[in-house]
C-alpha positions in Angstrom: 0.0 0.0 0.0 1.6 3.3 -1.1 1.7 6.3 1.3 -1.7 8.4 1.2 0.5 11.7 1.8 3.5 11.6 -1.1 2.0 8.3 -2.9 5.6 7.6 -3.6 7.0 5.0 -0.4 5.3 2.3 0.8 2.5 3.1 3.9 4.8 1.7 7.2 2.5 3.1 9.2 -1.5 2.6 9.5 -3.7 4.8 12.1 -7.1 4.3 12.8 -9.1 7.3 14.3 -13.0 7.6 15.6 -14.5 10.2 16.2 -17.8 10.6 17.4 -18.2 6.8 15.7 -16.8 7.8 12.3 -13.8 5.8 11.4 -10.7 7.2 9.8 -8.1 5.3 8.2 -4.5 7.1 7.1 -1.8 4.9 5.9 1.6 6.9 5.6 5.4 6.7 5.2 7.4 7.2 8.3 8.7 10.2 7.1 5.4 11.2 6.2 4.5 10.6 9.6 6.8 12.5 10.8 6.6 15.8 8.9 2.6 15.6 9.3 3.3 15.3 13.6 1.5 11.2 13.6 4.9 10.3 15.4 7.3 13.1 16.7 11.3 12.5 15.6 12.4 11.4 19.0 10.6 8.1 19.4 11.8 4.9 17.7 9.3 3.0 15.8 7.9 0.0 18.1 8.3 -3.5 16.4 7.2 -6.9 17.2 10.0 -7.8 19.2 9.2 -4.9 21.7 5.8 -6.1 21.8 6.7 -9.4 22.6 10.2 -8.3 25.1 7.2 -6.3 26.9 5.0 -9.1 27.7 7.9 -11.0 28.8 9.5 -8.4 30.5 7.9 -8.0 34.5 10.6 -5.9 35.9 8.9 -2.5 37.1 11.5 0.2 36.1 10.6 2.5 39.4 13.3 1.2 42.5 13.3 -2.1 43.5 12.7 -3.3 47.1 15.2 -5.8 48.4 12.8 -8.8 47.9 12.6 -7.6 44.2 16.3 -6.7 43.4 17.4 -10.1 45.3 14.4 -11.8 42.3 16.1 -9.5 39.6 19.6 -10.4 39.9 18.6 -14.4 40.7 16.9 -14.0 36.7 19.9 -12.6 35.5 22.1 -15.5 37.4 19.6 -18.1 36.0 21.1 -20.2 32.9 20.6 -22.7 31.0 22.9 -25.8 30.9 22.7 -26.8 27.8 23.1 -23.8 25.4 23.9 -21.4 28.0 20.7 -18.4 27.6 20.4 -16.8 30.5 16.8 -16.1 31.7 17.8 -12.3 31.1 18.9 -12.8 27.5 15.5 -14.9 27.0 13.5 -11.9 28.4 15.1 -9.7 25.9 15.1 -12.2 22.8 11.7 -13.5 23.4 13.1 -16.9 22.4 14.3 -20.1 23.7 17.7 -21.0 23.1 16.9 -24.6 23.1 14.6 -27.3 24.3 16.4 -27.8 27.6 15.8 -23.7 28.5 12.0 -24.5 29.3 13.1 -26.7 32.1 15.9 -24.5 33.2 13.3 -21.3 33.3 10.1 -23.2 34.3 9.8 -21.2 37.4 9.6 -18.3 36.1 7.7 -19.4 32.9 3.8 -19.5 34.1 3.3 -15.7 35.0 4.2 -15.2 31.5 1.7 -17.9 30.0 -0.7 -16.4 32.3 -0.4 -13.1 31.2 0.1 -13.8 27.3 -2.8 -16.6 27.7 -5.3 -14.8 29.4 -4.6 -16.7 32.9 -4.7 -20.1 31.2 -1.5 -22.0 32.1 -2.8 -25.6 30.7 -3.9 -26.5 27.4 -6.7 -29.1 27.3 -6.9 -29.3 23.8 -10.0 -29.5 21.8 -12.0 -32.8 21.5 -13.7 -34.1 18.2 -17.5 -33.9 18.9 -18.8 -36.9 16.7 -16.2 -39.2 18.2 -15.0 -37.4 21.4 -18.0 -38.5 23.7 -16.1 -41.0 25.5 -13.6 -38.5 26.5 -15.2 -35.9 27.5 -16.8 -38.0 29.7 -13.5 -39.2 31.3 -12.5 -35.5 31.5 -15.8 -34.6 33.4 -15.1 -37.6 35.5 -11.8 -36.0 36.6 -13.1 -32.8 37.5 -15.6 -34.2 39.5 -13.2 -36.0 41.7 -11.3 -32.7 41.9 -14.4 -31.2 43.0 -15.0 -33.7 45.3 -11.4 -33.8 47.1 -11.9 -30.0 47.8 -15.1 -30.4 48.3 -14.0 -33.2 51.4 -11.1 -30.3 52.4 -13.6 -27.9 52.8 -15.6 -30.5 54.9 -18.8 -29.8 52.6 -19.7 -34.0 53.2 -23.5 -33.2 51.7 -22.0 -31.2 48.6 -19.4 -34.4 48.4 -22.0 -36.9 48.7 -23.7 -35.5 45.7 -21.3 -35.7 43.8 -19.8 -38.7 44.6 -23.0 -40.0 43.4 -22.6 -38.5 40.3 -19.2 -40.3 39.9 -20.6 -43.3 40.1 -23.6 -42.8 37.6 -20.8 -41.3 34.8 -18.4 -44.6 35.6 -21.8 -47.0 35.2 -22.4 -45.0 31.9 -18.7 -45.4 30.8 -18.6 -49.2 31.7 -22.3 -50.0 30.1 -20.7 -48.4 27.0 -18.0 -51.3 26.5 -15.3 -48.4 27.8 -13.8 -50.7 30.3 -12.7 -49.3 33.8 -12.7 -45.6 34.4 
């Protein structure tokens, strides 16, 4: 797409602007951009890898406390055997350095999936729905006894009771169905 102001470089940069619900679109150059005041001359365009060395990146910039700058400087010790990345060098790259650096930085690894996954640290996968009954049932079969062993914790025993019954109804339907042993 060619620059909307000179129509002679390429459009690097896209804005989108509503106001009062009417949508503007202006695709310019970066020079462009800069003599029409989009972007001013002292900031550096933003890429991808800032993006991404932002989400990974949990340091707050103001002073550390002690707790924090003891954390800071234990990420920045923190390395990986095999190809040697340092937990710091992996914040800033975005990247693994190898297979082993998820184990060596598995710590420190689930605030990220949280915050890039929208708090999901697990993925469950997605189950076919013409052939994926007999699954799903073993996977509601498994969070009912989850639900049941907090349920015991809790000391909720009429809670638990229901659905301990319900345990056994889903392992009767999973046996009648040829299944086997749940």
């Amino acid at each position: 797409m060619d620059c909307q102001e000179c129509k002679e470089r390429s459009a690097t940069l896209h804005f989108t602007k509503v106001v009062n619900g009417a949508k503007t679109e202006i695709h310019v150059c970066e020079q462009c951009a800069k003599e029409k005041g989009y972007v001013s001359d002292e900031e550096e365009a933003y890429s991808l890898h800032d993006l991404l060395s932002g989400l990974f990146n949990f340091e707050p910039s103001s002073i550390h406390t002690g707790q924090q700058a003891n954390q800071v400087s234990t990420e920045q010790v923190l390395k990986c055997p095999n190809c040697g990345m340092t937990y710091h060098d992996f914040t800033r790259v975005g990247k693994f350095g190898c297979a082993e650096c998820y184990h060596a930085f598995e710590a420190h690894l689930n605030p990220i999936f949280r915050r890039v996954h929208s708090g999901n640290t697990t993925h469950d996968g997605k189950i076919p729905k013409r052939i994926g009954s007999t699954i799903q049932q073993r996977k509601k079969l498994d969070q009912y006894r989850k639900q049941l062993q907090q349920l015991i914790e809790n000391e909720e025993f009429e809670q638990a009771a229901k659905v301990r019954d319900q345990i056994k109804s889903l392992k009767k339907d999973l046996n009648h169905g040829g299944e086997g042993e749940a």
